[in-house]
PyMOL Python script that loads the backbone (N, CA, C, O; Angstrom):
from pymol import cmd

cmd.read_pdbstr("""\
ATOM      1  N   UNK A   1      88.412 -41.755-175.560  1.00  0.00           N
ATOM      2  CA  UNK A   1      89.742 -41.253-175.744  1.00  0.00           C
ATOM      3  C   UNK A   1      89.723 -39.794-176.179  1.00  0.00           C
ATOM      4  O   UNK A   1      90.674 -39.034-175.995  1.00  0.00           O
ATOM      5  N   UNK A   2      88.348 -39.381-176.889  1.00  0.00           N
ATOM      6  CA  UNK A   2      88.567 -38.190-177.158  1.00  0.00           C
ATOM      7  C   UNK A   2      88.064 -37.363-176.357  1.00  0.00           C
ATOM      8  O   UNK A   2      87.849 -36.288-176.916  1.00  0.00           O
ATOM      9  N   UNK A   3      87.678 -37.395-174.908  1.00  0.00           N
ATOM     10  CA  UNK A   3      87.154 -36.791-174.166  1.00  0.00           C
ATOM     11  C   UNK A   3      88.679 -36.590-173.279  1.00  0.00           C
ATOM     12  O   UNK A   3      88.837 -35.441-172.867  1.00  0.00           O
ATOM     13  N   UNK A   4      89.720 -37.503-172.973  1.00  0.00           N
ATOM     14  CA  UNK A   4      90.769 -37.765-171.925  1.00  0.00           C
ATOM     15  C   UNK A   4      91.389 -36.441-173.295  1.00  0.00           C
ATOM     16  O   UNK A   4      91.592 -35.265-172.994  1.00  0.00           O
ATOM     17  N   UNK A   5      91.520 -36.812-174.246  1.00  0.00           N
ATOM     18  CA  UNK A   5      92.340 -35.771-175.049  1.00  0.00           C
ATOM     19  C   UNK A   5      91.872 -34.388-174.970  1.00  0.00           C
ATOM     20  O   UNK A   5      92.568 -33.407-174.705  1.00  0.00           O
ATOM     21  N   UNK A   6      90.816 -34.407-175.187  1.00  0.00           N
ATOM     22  CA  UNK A   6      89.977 -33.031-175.098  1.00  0.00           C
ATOM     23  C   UNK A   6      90.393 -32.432-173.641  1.00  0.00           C
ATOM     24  O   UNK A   6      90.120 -31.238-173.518  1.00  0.00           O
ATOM     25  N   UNK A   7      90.752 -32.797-172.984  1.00  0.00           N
ATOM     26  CA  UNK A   7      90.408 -32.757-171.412  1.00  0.00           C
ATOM     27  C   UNK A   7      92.002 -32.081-171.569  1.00  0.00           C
ATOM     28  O   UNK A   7      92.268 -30.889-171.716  1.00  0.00           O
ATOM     29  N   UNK A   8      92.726 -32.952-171.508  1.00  0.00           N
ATOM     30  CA  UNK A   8      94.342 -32.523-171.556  1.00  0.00           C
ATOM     31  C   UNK A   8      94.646 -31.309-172.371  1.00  0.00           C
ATOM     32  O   UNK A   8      95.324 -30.316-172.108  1.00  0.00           O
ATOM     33  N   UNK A   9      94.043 -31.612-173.307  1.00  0.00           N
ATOM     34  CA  UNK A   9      94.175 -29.894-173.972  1.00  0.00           C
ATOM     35  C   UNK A   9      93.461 -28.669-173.437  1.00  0.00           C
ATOM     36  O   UNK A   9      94.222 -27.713-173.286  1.00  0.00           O
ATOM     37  N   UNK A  10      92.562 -28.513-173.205  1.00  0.00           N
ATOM     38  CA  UNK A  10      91.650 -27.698-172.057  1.00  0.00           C
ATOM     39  C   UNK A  10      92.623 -27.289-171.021  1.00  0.00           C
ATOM     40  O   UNK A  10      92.685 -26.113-170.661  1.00  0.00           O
ATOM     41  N   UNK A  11      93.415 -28.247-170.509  1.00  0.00           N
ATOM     42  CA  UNK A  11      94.771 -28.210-169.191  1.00  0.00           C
ATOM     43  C   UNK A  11      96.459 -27.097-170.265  1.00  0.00           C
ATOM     44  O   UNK A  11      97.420 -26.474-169.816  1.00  0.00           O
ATOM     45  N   UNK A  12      96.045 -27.354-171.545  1.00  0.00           N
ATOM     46  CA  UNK A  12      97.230 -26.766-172.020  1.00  0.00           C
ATOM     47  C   UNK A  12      98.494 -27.781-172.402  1.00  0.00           C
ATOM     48  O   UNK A  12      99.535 -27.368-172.913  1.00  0.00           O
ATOM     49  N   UNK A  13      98.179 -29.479-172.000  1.00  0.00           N
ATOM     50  CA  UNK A  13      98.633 -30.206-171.597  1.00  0.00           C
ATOM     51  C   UNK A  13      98.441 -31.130-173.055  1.00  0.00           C
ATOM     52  O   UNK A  13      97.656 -30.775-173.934  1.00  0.00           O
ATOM     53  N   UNK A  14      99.126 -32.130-173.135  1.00  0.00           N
ATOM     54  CA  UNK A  14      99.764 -32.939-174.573  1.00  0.00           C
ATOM     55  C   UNK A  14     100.247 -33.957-174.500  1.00  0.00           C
ATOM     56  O   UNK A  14     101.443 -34.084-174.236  1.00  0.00           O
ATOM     57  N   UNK A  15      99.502 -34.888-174.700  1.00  0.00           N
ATOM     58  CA  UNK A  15      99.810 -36.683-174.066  1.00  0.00           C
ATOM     59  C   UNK A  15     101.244 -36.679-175.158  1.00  0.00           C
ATOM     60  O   UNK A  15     102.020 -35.955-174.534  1.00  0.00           O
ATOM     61  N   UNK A  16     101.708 -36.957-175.981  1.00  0.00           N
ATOM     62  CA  UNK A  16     102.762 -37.159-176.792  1.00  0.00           C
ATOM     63  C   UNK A  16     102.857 -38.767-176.688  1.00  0.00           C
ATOM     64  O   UNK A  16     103.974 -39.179-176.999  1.00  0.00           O
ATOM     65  N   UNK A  17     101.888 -39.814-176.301  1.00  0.00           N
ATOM     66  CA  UNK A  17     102.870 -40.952-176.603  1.00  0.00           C
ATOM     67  C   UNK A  17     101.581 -41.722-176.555  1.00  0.00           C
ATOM     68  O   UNK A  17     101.532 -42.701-175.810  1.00  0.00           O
ATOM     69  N   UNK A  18     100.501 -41.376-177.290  1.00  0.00           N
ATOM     70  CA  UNK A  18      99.043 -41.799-177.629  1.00  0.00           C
ATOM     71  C   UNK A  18      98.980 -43.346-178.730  1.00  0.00           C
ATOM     72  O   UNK A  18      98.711 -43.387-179.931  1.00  0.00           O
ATOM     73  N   UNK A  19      99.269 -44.280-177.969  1.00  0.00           N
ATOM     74  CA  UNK A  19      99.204 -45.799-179.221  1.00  0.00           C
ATOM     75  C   UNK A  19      98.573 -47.222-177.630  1.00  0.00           C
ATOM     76  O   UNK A  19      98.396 -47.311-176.415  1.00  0.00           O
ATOM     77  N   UNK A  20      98.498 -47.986-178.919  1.00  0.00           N
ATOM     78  CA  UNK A  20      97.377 -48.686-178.090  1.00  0.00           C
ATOM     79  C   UNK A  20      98.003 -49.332-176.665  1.00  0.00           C
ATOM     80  O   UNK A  20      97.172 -49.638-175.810  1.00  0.00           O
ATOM     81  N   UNK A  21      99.055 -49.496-176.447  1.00  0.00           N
ATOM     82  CA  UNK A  21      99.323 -50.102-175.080  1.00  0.00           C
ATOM     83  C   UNK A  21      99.323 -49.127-174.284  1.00  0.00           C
ATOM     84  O   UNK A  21      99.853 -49.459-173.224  1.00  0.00           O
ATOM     85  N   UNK A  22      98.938 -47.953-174.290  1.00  0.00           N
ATOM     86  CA  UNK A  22      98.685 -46.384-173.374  1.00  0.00           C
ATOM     87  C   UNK A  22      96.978 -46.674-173.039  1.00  0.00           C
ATOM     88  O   UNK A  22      96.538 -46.556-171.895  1.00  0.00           O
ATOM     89  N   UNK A  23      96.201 -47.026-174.088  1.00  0.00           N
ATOM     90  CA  UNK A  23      95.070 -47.128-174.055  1.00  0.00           C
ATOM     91  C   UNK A  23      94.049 -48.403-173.228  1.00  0.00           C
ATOM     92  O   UNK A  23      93.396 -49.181-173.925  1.00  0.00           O
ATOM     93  N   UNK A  24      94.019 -48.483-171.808  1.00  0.00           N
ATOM     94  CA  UNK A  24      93.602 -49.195-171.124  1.00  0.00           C
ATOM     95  C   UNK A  24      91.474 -49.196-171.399  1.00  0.00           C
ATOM     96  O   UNK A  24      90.575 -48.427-171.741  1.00  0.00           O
ATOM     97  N   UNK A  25      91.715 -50.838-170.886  1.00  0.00           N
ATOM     98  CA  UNK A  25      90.054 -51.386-171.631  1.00  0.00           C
ATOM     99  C   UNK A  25      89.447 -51.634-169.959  1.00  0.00           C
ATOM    100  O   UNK A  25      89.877 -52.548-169.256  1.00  0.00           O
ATOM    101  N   UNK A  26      88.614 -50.862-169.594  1.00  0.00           N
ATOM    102  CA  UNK A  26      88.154 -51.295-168.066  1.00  0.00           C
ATOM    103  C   UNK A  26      87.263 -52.307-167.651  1.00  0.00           C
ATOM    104  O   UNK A  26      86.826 -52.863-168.658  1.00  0.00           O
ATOM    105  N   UNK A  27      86.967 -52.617-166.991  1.00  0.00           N
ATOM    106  CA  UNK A  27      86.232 -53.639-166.934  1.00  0.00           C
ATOM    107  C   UNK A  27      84.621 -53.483-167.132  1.00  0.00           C
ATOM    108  O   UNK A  27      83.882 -54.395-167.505  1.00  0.00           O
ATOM    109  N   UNK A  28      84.383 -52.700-166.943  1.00  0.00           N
ATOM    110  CA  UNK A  28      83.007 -51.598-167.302  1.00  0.00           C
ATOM    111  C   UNK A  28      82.833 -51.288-169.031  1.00  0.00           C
ATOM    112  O   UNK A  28      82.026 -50.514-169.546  1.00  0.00           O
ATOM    113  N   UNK A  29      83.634 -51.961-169.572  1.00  0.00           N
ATOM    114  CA  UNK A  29      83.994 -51.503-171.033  1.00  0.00           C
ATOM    115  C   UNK A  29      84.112 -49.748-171.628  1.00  0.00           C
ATOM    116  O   UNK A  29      83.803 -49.313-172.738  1.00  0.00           O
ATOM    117  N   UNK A  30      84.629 -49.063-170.524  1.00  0.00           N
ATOM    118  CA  UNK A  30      84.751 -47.995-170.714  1.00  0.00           C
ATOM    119  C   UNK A  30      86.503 -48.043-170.840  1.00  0.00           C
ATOM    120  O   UNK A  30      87.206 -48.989-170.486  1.00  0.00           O
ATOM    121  N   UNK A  31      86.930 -46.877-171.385  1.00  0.00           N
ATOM    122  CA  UNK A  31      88.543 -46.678-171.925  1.00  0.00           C
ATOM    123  C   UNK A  31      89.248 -45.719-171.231  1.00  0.00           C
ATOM    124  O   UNK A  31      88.589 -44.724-170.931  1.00  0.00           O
ATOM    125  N   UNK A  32      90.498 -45.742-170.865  1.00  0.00           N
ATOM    126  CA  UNK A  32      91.194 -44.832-170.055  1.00  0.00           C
ATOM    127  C   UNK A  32      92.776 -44.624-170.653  1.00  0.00           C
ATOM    128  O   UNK A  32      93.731 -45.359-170.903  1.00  0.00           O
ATOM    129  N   UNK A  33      92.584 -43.730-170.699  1.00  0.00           N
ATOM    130  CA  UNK A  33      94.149 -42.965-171.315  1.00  0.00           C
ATOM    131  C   UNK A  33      95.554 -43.201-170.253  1.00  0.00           C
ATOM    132  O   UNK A  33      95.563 -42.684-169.136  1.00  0.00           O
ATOM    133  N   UNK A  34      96.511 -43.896-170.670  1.00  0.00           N
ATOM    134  CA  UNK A  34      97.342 -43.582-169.393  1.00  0.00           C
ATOM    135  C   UNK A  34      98.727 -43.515-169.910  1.00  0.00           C
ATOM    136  O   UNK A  34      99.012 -43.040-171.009  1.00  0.00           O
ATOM    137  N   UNK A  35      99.601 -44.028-169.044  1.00  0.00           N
ATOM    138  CA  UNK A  35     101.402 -43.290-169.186  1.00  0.00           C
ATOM    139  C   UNK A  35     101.677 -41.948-169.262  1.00  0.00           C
ATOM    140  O   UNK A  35     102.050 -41.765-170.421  1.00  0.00           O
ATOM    141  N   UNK A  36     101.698 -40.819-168.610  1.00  0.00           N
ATOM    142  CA  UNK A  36     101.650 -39.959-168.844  1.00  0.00           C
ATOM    143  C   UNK A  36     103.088 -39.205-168.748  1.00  0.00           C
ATOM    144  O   UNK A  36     103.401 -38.025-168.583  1.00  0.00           O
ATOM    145  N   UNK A  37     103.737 -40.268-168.902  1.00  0.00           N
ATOM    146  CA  UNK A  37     105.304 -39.921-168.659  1.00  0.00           C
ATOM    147  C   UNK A  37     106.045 -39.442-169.417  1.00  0.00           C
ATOM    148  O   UNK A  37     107.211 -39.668-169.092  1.00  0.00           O
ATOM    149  N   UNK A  38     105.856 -38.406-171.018  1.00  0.00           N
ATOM    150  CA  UNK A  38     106.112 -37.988-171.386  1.00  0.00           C
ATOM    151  C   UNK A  38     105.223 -36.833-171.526  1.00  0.00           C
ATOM    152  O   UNK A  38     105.582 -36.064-172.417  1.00  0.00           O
ATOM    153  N   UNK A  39     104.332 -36.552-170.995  1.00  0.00           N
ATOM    154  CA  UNK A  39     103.417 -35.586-171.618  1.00  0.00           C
ATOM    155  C   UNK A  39     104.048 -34.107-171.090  1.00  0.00           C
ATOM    156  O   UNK A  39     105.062 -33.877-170.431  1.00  0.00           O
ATOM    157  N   UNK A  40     103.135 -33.298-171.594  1.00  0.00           N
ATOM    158  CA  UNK A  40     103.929 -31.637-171.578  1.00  0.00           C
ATOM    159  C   UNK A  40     103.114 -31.053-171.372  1.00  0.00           C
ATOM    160  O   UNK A  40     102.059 -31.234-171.979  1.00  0.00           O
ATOM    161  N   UNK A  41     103.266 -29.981-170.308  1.00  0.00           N
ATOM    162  CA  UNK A  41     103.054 -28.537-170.444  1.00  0.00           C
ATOM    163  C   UNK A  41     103.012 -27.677-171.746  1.00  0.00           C
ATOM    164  O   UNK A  41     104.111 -27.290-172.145  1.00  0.00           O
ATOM    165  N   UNK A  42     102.250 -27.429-172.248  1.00  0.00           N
ATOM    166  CA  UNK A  42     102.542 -26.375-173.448  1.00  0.00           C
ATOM    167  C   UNK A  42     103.122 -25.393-173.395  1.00  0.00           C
ATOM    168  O   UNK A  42     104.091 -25.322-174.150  1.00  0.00           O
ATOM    169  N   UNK A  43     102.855 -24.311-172.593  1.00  0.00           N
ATOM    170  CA  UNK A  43     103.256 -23.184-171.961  1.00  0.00           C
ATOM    171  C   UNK A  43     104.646 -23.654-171.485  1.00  0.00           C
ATOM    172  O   UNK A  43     105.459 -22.737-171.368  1.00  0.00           O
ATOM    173  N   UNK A  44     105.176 -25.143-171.125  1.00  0.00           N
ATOM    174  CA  UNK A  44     106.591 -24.857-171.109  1.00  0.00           C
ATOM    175  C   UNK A  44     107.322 -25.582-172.054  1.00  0.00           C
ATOM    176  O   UNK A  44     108.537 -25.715-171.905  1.00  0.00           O
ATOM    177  N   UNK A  45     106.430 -26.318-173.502  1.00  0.00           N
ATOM    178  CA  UNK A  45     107.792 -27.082-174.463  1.00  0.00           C
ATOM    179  C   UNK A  45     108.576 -26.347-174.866  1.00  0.00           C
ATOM    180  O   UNK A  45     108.706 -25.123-174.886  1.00  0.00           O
ATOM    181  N   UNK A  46     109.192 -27.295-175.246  1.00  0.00           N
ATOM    182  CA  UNK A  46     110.653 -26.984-176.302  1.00  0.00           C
ATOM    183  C   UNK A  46     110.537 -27.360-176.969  1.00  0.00           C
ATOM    184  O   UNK A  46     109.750 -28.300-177.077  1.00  0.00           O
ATOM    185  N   UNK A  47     111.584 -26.669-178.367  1.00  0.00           N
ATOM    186  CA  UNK A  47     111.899 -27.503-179.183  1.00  0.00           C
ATOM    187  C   UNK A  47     112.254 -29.016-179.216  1.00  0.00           C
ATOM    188  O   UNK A  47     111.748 -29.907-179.897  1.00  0.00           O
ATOM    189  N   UNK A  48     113.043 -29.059-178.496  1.00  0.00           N
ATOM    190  CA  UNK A  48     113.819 -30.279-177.966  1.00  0.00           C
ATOM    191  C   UNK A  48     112.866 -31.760-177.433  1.00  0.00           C
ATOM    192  O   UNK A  48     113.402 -32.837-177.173  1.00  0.00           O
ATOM    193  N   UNK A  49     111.754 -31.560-177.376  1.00  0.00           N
ATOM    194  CA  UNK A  49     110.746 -31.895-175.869  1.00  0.00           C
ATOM    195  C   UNK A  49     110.486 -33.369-176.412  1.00  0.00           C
ATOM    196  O   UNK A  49     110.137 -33.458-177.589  1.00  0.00           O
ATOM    197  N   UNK A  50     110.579 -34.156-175.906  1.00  0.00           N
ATOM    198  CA  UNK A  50     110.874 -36.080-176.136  1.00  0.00           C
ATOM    199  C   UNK A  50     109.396 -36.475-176.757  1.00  0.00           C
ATOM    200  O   UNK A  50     108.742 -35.791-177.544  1.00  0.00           O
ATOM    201  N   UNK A  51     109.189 -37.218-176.435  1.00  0.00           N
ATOM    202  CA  UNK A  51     107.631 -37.897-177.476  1.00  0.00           C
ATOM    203  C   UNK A  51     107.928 -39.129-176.951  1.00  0.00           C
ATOM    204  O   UNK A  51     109.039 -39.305-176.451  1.00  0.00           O
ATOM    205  N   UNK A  52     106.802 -40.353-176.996  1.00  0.00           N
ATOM    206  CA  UNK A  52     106.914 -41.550-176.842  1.00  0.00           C
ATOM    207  C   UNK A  52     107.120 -42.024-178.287  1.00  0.00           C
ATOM    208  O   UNK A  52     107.478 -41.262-179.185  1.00  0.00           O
ATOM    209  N   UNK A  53     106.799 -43.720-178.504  1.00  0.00           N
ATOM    210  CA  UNK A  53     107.223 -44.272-179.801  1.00  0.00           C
ATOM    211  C   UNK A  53     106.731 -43.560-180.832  1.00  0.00           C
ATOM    212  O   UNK A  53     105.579 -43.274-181.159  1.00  0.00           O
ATOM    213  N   UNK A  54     107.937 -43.287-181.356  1.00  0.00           N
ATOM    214  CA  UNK A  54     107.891 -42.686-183.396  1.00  0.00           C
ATOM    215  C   UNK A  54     106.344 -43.091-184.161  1.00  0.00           C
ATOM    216  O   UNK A  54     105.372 -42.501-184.633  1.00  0.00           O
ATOM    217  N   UNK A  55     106.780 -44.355-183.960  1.00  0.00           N
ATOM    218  CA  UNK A  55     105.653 -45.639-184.841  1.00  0.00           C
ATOM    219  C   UNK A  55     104.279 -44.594-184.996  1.00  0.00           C
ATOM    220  O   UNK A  55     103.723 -44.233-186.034  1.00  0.00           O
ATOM    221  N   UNK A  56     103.978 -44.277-183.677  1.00  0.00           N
ATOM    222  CA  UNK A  56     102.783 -43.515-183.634  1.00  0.00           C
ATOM    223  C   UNK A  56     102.267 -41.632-183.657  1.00  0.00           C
ATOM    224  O   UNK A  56     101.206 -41.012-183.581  1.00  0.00           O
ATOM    225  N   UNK A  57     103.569 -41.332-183.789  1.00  0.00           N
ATOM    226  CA  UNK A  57     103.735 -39.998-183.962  1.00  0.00           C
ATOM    227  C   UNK A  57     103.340 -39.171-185.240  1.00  0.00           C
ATOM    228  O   UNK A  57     103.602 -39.660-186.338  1.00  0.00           O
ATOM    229  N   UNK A  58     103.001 -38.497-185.194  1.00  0.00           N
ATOM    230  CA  UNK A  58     102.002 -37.242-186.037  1.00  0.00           C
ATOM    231  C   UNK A  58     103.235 -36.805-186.688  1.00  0.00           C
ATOM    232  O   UNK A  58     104.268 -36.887-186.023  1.00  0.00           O
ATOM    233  N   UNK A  59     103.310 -36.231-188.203  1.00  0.00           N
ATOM    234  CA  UNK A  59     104.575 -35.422-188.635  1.00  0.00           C
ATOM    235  C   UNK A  59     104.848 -34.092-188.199  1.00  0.00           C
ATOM    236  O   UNK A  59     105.939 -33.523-188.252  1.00  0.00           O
ATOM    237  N   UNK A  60     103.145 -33.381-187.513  1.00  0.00           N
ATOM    238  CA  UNK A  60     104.083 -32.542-187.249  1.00  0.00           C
ATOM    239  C   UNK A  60     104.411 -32.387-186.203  1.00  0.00           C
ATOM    240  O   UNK A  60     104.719 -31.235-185.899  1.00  0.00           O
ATOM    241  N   UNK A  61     104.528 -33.772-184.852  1.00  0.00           N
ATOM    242  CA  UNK A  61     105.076 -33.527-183.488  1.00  0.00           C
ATOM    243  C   UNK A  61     106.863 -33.564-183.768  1.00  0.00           C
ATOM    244  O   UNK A  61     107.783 -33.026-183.152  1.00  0.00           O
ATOM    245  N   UNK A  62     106.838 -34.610-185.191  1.00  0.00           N
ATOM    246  CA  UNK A  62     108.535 -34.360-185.346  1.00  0.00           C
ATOM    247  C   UNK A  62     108.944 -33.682-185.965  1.00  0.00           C
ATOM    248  O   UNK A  62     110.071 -33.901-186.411  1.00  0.00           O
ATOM    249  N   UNK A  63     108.386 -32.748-186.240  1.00  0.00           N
ATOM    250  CA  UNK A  63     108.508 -30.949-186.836  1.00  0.00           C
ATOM    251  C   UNK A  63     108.666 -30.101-185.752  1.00  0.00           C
ATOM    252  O   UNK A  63     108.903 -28.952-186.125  1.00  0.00           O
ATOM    253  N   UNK A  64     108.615 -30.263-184.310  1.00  0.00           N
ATOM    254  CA  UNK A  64     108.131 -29.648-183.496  1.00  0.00           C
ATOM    255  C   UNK A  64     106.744 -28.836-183.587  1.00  0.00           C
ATOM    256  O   UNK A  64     106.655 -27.852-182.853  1.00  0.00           O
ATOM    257  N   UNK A  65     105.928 -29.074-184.208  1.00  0.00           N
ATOM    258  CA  UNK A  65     104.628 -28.320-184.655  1.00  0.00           C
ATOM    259  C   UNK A  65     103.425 -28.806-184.029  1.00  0.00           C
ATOM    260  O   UNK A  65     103.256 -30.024-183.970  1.00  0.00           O
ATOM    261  N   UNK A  66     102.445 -27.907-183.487  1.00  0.00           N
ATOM    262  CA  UNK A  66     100.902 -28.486-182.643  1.00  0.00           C
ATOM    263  C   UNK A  66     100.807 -30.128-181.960  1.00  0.00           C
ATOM    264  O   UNK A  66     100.414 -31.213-182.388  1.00  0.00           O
ATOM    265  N   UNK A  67     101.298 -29.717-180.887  1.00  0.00           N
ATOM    266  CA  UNK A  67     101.012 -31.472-180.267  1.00  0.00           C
ATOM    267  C   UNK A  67      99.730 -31.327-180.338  1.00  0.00           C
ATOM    268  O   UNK A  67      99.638 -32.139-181.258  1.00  0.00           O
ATOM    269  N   UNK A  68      98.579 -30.981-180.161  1.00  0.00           N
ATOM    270  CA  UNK A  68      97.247 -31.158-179.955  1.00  0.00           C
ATOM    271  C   UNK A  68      96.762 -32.099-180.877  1.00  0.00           C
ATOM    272  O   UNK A  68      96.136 -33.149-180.730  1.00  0.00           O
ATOM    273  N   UNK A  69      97.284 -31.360-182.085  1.00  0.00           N
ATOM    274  CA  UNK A  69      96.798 -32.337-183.812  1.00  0.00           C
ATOM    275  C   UNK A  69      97.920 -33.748-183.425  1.00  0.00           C
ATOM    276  O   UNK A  69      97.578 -34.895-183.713  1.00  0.00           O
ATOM    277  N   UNK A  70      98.631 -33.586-183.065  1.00  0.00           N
ATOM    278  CA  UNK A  70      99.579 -34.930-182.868  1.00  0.00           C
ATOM    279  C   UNK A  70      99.247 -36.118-181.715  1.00  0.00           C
ATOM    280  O   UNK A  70      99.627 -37.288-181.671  1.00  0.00           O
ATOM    281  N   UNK A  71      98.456 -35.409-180.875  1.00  0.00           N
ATOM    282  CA  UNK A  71      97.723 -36.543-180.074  1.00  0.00           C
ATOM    283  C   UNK A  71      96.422 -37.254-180.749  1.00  0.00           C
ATOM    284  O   UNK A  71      96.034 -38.376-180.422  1.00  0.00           O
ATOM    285  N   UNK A  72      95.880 -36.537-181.620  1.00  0.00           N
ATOM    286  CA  UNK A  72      94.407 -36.803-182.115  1.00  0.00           C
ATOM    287  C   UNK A  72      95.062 -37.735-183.683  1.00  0.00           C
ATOM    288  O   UNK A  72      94.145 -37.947-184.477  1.00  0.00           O
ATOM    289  N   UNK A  73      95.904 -38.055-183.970  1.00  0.00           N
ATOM    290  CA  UNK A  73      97.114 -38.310-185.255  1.00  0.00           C
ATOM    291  C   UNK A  73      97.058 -39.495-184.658  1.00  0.00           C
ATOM    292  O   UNK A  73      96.478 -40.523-185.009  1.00  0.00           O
ATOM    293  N   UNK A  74      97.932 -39.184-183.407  1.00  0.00           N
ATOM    294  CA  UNK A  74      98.489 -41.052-182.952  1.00  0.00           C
ATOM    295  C   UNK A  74      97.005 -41.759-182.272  1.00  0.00           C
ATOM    296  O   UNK A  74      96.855 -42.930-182.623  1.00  0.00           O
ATOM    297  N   UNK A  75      96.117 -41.313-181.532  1.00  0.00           N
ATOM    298  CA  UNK A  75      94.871 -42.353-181.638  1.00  0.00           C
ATOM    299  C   UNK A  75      94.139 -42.568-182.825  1.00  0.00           C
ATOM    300  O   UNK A  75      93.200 -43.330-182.595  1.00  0.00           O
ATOM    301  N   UNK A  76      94.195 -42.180-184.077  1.00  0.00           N
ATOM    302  CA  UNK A  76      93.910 -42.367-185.169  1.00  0.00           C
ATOM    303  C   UNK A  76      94.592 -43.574-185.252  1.00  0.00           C
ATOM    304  O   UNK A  76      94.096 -44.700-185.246  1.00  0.00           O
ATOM    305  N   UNK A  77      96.107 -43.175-185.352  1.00  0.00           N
ATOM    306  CA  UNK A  77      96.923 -44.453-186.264  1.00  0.00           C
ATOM    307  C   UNK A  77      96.876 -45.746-185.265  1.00  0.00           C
ATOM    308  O   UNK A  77      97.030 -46.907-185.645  1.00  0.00           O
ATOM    309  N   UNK A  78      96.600 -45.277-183.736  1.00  0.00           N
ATOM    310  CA  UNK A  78      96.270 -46.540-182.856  1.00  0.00           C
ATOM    311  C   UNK A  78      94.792 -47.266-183.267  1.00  0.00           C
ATOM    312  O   UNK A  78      94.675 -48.454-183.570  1.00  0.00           O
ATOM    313  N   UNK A  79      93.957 -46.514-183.219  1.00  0.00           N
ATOM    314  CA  UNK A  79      92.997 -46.797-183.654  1.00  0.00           C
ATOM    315  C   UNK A  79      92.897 -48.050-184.986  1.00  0.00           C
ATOM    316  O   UNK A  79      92.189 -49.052-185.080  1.00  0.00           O
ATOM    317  N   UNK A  80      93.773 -47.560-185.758  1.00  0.00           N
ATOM    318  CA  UNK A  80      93.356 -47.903-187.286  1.00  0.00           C
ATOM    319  C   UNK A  80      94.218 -49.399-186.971  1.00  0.00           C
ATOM    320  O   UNK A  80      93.588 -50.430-187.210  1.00  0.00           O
ATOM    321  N   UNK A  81      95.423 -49.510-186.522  1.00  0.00           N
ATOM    322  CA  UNK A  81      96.056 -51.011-186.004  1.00  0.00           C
ATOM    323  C   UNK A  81      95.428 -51.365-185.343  1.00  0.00           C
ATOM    324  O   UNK A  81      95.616 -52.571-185.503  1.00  0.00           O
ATOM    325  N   UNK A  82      94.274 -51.234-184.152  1.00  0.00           N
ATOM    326  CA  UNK A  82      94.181 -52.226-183.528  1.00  0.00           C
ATOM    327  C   UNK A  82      92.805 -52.935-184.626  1.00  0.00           C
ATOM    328  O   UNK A  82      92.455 -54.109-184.502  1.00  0.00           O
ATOM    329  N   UNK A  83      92.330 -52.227-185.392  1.00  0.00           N
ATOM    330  CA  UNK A  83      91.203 -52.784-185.798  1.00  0.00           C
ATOM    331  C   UNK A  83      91.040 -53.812-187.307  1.00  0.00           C
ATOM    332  O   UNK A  83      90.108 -54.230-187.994  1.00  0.00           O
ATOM    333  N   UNK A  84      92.685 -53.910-187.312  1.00  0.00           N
ATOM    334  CA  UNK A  84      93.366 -54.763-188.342  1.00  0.00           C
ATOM    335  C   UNK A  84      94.001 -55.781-187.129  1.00  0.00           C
ATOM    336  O   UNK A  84      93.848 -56.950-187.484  1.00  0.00           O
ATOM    337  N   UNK A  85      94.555 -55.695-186.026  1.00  0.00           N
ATOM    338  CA  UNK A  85      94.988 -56.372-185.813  1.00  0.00           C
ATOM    339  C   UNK A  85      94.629 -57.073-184.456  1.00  0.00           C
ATOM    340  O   UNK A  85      94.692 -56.405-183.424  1.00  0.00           O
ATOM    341  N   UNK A  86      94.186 -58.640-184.406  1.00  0.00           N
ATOM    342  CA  UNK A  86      93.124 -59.260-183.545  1.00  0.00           C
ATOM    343  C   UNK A  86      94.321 -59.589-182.113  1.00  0.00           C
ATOM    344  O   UNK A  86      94.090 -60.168-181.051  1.00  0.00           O
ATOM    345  N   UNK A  87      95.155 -59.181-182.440  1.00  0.00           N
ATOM    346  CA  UNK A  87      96.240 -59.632-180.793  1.00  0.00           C
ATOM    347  C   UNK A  87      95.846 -58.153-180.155  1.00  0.00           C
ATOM    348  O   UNK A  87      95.860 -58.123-178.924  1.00  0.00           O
ATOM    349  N   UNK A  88      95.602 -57.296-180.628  1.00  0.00           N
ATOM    350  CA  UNK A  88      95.699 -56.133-179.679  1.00  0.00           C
ATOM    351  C   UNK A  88      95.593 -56.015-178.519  1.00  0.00           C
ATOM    352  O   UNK A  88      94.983 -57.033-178.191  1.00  0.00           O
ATOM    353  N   UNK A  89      95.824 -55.303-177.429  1.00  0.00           N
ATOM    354  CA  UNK A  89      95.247 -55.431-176.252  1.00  0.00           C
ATOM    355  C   UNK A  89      93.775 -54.345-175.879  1.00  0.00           C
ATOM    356  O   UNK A  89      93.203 -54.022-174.838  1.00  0.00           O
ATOM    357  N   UNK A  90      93.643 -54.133-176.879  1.00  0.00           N
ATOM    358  CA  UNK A  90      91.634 -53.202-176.734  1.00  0.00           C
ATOM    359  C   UNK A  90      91.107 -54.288-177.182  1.00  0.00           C
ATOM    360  O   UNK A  90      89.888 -54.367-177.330  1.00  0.00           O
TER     361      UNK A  90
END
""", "prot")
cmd.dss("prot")
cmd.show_as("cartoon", "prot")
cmd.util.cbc("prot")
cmd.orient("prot")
């Protein structure tokens, strides 16, 4: 996950909606980042610019402040639920 993140930022680019049902388990036991249906251009946000679920959001993506730190925030806090919680889908 931190390579798909790394990668998107390198692009200028900002998943915004990083929690575990985004986070696909392959059959290879390798991991793949997906939904990318909110993500952004940097070079063109806004203030204004949507995010996926709250639940998993960084404080300062709802500050409008560094999505970069706010993608690496919400696979943290995905991270840290799925490994408390045995229904997950990882």
């Amino acid at each position: 996950m931190l390579q798909a993140l790394s990668h998107l930022s390198s692009l200028n680019y900002a998943h915004l909606d990083v929690k575990p049902a985004n986070i696909l388990r392959c059959e290879n036991g390798t991991y793949k980042l997906a939904d990318f249906s909110v993500a952004v251009n940097l070079h063109m946000i806004k203030e204004s610019a949507e995010f996926g679920d709250g639940r998993f959001a960084a404080p300062e993506l709802l500050n409008n402040q560094d999505p970069f730190n706010a993608d690496i925030f919400s696979l943290g806090i995905s991270l840290s639920q799925v490994s408390v919680n045995a229904d997950s889908p990882l």
